[in-house]
Structure formats: structure tokens, C-alpha cells
BAGU-198079 format. One line per field, with one value per residue: chain; x, y, z of N, C-alpha, C in turn. Coordinates in Angstrom, 2 decimals. Atoms other than C-alpha are relative to their C-alpha. Layout:
chain <- [A|...]
n.px <- [X|...]
n.py <- [Y|...]
n.pz <- [Z|...]
ca.px <- [X|...]
ca.py <- [Y|...]
ca.pz <- [Z|...]
c.px <- [X|...]
c.py <- [Y|...]
c.pz <- [Z|...]
REM end
This chain:
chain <- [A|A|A|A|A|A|A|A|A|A|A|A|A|A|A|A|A|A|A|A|A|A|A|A|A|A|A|A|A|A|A|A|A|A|A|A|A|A|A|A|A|A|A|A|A|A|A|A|A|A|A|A|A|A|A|A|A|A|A|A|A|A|A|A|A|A|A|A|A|A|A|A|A|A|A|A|A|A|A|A|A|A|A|A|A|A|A|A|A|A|A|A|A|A|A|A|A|A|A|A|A|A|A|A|A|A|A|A|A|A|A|A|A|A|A|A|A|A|A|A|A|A|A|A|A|A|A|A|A|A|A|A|A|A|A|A|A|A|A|A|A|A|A|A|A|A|A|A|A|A|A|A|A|A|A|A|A|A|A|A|A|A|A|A|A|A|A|A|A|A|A|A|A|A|A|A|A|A|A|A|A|A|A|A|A|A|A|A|A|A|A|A|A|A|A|A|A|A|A|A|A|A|A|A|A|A|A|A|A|A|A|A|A|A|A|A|A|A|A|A|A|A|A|A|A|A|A|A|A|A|A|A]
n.px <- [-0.77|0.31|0.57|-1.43|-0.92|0.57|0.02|-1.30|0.03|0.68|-0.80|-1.71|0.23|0.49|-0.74|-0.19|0.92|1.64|0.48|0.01|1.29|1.24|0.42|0.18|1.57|1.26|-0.32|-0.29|1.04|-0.21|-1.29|0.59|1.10|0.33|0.59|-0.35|-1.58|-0.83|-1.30|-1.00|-1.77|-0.40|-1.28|-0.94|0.49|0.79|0.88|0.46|-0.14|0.79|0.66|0.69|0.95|1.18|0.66|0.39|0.26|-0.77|0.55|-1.07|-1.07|0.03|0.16|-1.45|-0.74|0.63|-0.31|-0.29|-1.33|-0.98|0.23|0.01|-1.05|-0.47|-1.28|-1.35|-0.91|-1.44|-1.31|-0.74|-0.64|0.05|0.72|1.31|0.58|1.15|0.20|0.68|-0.55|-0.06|1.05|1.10|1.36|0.05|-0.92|-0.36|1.31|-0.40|-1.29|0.34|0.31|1.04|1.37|0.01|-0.26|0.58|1.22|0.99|-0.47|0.28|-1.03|-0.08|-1.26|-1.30|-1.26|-1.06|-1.34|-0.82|-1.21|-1.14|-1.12|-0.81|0.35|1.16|1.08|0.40|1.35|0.73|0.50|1.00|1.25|1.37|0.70|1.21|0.48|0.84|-1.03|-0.94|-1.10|-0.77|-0.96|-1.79|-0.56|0.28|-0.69|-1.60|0.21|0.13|-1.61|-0.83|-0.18|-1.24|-1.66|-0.18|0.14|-0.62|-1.30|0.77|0.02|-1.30|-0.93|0.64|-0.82|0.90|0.19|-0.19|0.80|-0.67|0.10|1.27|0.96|-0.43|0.79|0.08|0.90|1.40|1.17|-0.14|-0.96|0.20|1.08|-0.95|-0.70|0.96|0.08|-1.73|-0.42|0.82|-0.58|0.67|-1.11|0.14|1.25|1.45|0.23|0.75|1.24|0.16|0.18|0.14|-1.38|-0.61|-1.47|-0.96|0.20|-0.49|-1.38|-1.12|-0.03|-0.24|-1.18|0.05|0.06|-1.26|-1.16|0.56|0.00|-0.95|-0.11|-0.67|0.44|1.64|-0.38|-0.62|0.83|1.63|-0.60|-0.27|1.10|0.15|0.15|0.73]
n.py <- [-1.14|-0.95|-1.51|-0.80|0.59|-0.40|-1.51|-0.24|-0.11|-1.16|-1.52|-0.08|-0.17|-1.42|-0.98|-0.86|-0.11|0.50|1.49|0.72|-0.18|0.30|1.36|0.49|0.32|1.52|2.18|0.16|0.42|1.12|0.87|-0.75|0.08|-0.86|-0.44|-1.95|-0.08|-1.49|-0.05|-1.33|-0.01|-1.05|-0.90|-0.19|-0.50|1.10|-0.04|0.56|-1.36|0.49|0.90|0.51|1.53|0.95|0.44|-1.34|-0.88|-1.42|-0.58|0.98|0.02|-1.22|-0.41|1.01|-1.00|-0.64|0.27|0.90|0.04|-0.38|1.15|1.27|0.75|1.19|-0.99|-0.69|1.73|0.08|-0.95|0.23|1.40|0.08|1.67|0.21|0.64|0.10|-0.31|1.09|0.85|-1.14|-0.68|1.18|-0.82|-1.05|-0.79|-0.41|-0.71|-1.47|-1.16|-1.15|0.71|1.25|-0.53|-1.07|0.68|1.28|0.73|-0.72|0.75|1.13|1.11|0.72|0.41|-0.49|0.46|-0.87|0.51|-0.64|0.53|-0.53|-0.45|-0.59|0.16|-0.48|0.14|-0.73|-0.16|1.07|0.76|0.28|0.92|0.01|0.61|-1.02|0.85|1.00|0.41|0.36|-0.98|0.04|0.93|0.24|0.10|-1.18|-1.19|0.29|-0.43|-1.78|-0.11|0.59|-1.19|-1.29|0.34|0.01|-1.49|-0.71|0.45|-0.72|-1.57|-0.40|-0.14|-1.20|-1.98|-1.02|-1.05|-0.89|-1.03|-1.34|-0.84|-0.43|0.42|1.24|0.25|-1.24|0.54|0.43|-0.61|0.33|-0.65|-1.21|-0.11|0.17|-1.26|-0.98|0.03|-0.37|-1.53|-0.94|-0.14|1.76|1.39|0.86|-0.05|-1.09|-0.02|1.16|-0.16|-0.82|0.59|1.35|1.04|0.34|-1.02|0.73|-0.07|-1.33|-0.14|0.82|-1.00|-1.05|0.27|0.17|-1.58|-0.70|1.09|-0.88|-1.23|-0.79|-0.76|0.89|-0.48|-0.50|-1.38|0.04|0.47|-1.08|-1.13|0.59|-0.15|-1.32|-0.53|0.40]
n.pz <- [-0.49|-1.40|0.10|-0.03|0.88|0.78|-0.10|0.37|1.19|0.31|-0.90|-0.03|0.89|-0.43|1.24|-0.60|-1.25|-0.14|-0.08|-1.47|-0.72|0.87|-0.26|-1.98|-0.23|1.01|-0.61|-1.23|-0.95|-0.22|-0.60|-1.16|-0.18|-0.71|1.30|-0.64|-0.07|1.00|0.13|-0.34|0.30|-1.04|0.62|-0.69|-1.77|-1.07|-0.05|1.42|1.12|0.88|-0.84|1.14|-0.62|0.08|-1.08|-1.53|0.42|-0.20|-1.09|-1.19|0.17|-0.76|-1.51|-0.35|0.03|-0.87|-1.18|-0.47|0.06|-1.00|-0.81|0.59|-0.49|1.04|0.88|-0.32|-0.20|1.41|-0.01|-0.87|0.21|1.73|0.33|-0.02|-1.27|0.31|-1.09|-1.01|-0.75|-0.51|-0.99|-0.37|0.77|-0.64|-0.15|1.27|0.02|-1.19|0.48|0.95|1.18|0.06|-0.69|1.05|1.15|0.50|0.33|1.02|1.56|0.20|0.52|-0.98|-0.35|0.89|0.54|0.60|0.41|0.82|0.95|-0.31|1.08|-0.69|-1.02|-0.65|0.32|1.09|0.40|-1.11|0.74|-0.95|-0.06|-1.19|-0.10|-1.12|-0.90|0.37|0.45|-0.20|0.09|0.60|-0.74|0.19|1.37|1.43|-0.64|0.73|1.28|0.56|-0.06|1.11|0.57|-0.06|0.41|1.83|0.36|-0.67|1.03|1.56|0.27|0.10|0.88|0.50|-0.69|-0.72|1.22|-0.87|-0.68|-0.16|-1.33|-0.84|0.31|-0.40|-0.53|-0.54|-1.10|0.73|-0.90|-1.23|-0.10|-0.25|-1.34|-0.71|0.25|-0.66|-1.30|-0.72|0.00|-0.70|-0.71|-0.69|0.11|1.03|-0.72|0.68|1.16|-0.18|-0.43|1.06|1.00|0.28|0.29|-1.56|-0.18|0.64|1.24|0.66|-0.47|1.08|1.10|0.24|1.01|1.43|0.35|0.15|0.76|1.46|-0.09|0.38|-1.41|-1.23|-1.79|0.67|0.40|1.70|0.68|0.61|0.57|2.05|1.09|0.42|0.86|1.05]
ca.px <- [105.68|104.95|103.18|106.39|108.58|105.87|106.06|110.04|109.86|107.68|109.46|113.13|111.66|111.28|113.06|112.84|111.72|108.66|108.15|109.32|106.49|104.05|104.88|105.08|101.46|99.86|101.78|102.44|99.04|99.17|102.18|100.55|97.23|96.44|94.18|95.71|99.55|101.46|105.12|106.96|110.27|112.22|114.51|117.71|115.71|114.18|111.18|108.55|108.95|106.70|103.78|101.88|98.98|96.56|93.23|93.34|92.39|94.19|92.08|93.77|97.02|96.86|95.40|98.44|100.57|98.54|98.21|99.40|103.07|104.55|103.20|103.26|104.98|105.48|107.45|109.39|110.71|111.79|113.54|115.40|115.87|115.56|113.04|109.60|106.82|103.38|101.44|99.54|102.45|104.76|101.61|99.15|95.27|95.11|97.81|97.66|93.68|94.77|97.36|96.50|97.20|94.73|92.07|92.74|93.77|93.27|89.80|87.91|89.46|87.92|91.50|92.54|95.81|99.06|102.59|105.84|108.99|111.76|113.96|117.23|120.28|123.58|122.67|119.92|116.07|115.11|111.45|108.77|106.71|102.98|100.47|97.04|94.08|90.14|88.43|87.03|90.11|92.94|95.80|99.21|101.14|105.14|105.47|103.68|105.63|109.05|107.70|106.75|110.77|111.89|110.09|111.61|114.88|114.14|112.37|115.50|118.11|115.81|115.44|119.43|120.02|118.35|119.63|117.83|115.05|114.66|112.77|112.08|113.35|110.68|108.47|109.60|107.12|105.63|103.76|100.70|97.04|97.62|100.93|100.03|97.06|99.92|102.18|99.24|98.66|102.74|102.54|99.77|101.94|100.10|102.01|102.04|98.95|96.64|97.62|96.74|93.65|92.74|93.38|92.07|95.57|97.83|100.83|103.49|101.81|102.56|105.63|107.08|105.27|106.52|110.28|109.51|108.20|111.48|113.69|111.35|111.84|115.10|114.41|115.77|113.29|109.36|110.61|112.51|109.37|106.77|109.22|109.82|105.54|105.45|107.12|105.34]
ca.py <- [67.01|68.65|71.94|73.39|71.90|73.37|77.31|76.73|76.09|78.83|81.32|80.05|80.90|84.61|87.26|89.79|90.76|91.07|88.25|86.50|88.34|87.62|83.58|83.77|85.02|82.65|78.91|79.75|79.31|75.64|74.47|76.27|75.70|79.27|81.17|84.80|85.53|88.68|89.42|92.16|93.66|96.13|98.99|99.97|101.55|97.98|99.48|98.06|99.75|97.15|94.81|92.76|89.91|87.53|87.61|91.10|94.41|97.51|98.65|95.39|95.94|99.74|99.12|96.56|99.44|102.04|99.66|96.57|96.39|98.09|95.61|92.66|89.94|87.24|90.15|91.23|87.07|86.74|90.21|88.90|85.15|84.97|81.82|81.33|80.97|80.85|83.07|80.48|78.14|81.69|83.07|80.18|81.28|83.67|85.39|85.70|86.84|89.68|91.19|94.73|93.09|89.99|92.75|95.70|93.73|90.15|89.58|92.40|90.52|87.58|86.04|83.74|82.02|83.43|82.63|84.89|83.68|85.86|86.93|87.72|88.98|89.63|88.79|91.04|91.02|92.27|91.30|88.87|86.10|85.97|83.63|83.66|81.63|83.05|81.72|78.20|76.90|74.60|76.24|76.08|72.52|72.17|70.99|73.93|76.41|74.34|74.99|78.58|78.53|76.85|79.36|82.25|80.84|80.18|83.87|85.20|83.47|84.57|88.06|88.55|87.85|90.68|94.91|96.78|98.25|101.59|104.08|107.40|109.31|110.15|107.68|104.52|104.85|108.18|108.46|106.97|108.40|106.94|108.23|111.65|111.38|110.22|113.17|115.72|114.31|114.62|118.23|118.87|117.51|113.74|111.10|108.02|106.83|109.56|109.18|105.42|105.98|108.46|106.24|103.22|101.35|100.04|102.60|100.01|100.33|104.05|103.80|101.45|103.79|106.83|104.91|104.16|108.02|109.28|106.60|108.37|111.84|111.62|113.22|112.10|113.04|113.94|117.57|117.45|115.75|118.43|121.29|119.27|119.09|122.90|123.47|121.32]
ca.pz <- [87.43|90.83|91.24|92.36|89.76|87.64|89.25|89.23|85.27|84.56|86.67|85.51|81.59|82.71|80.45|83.19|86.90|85.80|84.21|87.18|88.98|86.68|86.85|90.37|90.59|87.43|89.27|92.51|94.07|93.09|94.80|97.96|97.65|98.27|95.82|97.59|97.07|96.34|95.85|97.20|95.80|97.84|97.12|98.67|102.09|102.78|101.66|98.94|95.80|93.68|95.05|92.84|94.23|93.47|95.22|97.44|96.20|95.81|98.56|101.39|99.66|100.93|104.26|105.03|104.00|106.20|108.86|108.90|107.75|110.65|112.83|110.76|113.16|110.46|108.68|111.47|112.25|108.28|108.47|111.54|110.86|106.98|107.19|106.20|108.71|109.39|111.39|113.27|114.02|115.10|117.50|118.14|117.19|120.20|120.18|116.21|116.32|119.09|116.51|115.02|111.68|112.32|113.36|110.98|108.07|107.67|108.90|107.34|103.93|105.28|105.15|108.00|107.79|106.18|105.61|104.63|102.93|102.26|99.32|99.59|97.67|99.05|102.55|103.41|102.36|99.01|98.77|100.50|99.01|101.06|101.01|102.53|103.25|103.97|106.80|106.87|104.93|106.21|107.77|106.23|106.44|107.35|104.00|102.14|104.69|102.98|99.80|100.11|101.31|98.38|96.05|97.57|97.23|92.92|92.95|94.99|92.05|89.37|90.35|90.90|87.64|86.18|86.44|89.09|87.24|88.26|90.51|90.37|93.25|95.77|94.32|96.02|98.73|99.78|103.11|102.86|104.27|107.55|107.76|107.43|109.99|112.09|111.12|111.66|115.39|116.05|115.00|117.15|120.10|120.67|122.38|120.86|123.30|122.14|118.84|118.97|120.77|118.06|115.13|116.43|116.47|119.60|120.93|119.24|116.13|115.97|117.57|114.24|111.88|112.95|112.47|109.17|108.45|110.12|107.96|104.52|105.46|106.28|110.21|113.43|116.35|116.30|116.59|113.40|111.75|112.58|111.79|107.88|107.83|108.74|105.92|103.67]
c.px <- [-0.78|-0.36|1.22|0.96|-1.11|0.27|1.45|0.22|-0.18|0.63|1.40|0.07|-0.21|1.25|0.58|-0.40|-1.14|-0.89|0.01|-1.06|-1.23|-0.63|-0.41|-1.45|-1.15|0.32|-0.13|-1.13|-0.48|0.51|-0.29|-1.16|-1.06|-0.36|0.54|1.56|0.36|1.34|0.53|1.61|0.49|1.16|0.93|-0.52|-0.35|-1.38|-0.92|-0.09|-0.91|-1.05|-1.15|-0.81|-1.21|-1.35|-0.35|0.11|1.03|-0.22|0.57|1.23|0.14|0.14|0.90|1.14|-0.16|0.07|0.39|1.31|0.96|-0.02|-0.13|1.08|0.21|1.09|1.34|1.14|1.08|1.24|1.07|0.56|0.54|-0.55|-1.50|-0.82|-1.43|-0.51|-0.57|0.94|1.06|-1.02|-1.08|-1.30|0.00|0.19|-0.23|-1.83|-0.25|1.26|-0.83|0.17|-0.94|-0.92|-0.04|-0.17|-0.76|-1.58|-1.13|0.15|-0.67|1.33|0.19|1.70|0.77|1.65|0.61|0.92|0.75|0.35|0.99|0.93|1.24|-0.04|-1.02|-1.90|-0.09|-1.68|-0.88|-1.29|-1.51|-0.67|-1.01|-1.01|-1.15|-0.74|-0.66|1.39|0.95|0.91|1.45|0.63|1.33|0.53|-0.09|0.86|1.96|-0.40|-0.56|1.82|1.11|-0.49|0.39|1.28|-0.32|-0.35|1.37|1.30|-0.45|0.43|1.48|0.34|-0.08|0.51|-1.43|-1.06|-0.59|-1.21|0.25|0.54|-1.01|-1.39|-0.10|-1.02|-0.80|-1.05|-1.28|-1.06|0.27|1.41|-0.20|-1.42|0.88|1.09|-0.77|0.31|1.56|-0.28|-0.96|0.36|-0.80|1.27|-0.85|-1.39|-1.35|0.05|-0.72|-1.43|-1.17|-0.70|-0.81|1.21|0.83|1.46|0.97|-0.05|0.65|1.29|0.47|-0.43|0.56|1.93|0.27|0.08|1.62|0.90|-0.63|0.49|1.41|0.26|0.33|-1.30|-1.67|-0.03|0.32|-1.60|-1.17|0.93|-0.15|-1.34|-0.13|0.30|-0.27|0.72]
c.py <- [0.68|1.48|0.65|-0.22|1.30|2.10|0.32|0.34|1.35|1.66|-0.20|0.78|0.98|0.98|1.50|-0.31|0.00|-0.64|-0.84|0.14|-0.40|-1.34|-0.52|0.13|-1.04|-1.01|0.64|-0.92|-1.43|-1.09|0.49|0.17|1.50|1.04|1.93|-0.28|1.54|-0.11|1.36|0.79|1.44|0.90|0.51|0.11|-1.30|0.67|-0.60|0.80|-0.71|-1.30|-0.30|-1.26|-0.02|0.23|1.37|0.81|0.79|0.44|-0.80|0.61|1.32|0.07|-1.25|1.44|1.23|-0.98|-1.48|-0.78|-0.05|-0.98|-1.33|-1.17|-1.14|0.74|0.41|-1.46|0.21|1.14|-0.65|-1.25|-0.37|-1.52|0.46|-0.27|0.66|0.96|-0.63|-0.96|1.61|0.62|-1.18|0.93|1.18|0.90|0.77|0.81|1.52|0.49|1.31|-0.77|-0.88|1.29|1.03|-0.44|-1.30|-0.05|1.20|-0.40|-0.93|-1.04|-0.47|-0.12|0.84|-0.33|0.83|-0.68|1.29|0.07|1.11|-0.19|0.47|0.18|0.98|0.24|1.06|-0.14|-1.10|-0.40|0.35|-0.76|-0.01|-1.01|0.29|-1.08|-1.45|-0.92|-0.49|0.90|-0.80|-1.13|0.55|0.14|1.02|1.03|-0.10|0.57|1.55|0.24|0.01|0.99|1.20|-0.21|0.13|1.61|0.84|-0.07|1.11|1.86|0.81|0.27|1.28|1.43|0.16|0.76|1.10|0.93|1.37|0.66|0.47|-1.34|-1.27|-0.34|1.26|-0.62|-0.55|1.10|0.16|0.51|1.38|0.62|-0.23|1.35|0.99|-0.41|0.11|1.44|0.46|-0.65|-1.60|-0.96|-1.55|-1.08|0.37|-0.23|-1.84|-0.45|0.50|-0.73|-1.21|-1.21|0.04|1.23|-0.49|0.60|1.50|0.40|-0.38|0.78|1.31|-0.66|-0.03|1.45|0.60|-0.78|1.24|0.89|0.29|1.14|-0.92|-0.58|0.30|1.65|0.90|0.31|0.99|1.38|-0.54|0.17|1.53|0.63|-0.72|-1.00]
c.pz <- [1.14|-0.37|0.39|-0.79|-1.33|-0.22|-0.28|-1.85|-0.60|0.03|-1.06|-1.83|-0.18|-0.81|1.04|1.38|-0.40|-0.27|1.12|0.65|-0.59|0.18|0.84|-0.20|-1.14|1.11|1.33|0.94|0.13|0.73|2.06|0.79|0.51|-1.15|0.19|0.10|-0.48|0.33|0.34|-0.56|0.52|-0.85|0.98|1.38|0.30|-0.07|-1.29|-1.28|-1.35|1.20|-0.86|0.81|-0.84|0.68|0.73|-1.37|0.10|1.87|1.59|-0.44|0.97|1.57|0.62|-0.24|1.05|1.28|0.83|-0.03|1.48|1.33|-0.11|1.23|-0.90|-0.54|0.78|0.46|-1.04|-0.38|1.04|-0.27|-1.31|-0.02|-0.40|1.15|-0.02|1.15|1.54|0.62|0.90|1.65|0.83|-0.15|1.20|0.05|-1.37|-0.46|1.23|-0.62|-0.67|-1.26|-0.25|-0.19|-1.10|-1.47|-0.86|0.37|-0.54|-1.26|0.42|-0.09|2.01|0.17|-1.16|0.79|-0.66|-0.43|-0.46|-0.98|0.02|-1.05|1.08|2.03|0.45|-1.34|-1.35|-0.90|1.04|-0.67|1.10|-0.72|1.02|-0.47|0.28|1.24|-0.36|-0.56|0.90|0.63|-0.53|0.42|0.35|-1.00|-1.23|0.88|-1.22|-1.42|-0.43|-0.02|-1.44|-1.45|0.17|-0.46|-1.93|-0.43|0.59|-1.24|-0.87|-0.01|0.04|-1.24|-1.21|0.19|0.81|-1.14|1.06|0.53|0.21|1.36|0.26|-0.13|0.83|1.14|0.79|0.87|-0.43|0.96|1.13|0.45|0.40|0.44|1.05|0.15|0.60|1.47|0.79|0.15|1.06|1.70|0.79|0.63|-0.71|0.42|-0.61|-1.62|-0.50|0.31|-0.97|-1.61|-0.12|-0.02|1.78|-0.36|-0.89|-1.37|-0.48|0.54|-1.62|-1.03|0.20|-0.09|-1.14|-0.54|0.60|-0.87|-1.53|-0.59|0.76|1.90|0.78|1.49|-0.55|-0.13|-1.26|-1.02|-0.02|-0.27|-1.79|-0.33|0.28|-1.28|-1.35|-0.83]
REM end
């Protein structure tokens, strides 16, 4: 039996979502060869509302949230296409070692290569499979890219068949640190330049986080947004 035949099994024997998540991270890393994985599952906003991995700390998971989400380009492909894909075939090493994510993220982990797969419900994204690699290591074949594919697709069945389980309001993703170092420098009238300069991060970067923060909070404009932190 195949290492993927093996994570399918495992997974399809799941009682709940979170079993599902659970199997995913025991098999997965077999069928993948990749001792670093986490699972994402999203809530209505398209934002993560659970995130469970293999391999990385609390402390990576965070600073991907803080600062490497919004700029993730593997993430923003599978939102757009709904395929799997690698960062290295996507970017080529150059391009993909000159991303804010490569530089912020991945190589202070020591990780190298990575790989996204979607999962989807009802035609739009409801979570995202990753896989990583640390330096020194192989990068990702064709065939393991199909096969990260092909477990999204069994985690994407699986997790349908299950009820929503639920979140409290507010809780689903509140700003993070970096967020509201970002927030502060709005109110105090930064463009998105200075505030970049500031943090250490490229203009873009705080361009797509401060979308996200107005999507949160619910504001339109950066005007809005430092009137809502005036009042707390």
C-alpha cells in the first residue's frame, strides 16, 4: 500500500474535523516526504480560524501570521487558480529567496522549499494543506506536488462531511502584534513607505495587511481605521 493510500485510509477513518486534522499531520509527511506540514481551516471571512503543524513552532506559525501570510505568493496563486504549487517551480530560486516571506519567515526556520495545496468546499477555499522542506534537502518533485493535490482533494471531501464546528465571535482571528504596530503607525499618519521602512517589511507587504485589518475591523479607509483605534 502506498504512503498516500496509507494517509487517505487513515484520514477517511476520521469521526470528526479533527480527527481528520490529526491524521493529516501523523501520515501525511510520508506520502510527501516532508517532516514539516500544517493544515489550515478557514472560516466564513477566508480567514484561518484553526492551524495545526508538524515540525514549526508556535513561535514560525505566528510570525507567518505577523508577516508572512499577506505576502505569501504560493497562497495568493491557490486562492486564484485552486491548484497546488511549489514555491520554487512558481518563482525560480531568485525570485523565491528575494520574497519577504523567504527572508522573514522561511529561512530564519531554516526551511527552504515549500508547497501549498488548497481545500475547497462549494467552490471557494476553505483551508490550505503546506508542506516544507529545511535547507540542504531535495526540492519538491511534480509527482509529490500531484500528491500534495490529491490529499487536499480527500481532506477537502472529508472535512465537508462534518457540521461547521464553531467559533466564537471575535475570536476567529484578532489582529495580531504586527498588526497593531501597523495600526499604531496609520494613526500616527505613516504612509505605507515609512511604515515599511519602520517595520522592516516591503510597502506591498503593508499595503495587503492593512486590507486584511480593514476586512477584520469592519472599516473602509485608513481614516476610518485610526478613528475605530482612537476609540479602542
Amino acid at each position: 500500500m502506498s504512503a498516500l493510500q496509507v494517509v487517505a485510509d487513515r484520514m477517511a477513518a476520521a469521526g470528526s474535523v479533527a480527527d481528520v486534522r490529526a491524521a493529516f499531520l501523523q501520515h501525511a509527511g510520508a506520502a510527501l516526504g516532508s517532516d514539516v506540514r500544517a493544515i489550515y481551516l478557514h472560516g466564513p471571512d477566508d480567514r484561518p480560524v484553526s492551524a495545526d503543524a508538524v515540525g514549526l513552532s508556535d513561535s514560525v506559525l505566528r510570525r507567518y501570521e505577523d508577516l508572512g501570510r499577506d505576502c505569501d505568493p504560493v497562497l495568493d496563486l491557490i486562492v486564484a487558480e485552486h491548484v497546488a504549487v511549489s514555491a520554487l517551480d512558481l518563482l525560480g530560486p531568485d525570485r523565491w529567496h528575494a520574497t519577504d516571506l523567504y527572508d522573514h519567515v522561511m529561512a530564519p526556520a531554516d526551511l527552504e522549499h515549500y508547497i501549498a495545496a488548497p481545500l475547497l468546499g462549494q467552490g471557494r477555499i476553505v483551508g490550505t494543506l503546506g508542506f516544507t522542506r529545511r535547507r540542504g534537502a531535495a526540492p519538491f518533485t511534480a509527482a509529490e506536488i500531484g500528491r500534495a493535490a490529491a490529499l487536499a482533494h480527500h481532506v477537502s471531501a472529508l472535512v465537508a462531511r462534518f457540521p461547521t464546528e464553531p467559533v466564537e465571535p471575535g475570536s476567529a482571528l484578532p489582529l495580531t502584534a504586527r498588526d497593531r504596530e501597523i495600526v499604531a503607525l496609520v494613526v500616527r499618519g505613516r504612509t505605507n513607505a515609512e511604515i515599511g521602512a519602520a517595520l522592516h517589511i516591503s510597502a506591498n507587504t503593508v499595503k495587503q495587511t492593512l486590507k486584511r485589518i480593514f476586512a477584520r475591523t469592519g472599516v473602509q479607509n485608513r481614516t476610518e481605521l485610526a478613528a475605530r483605534a482612537a476609540r479602542g
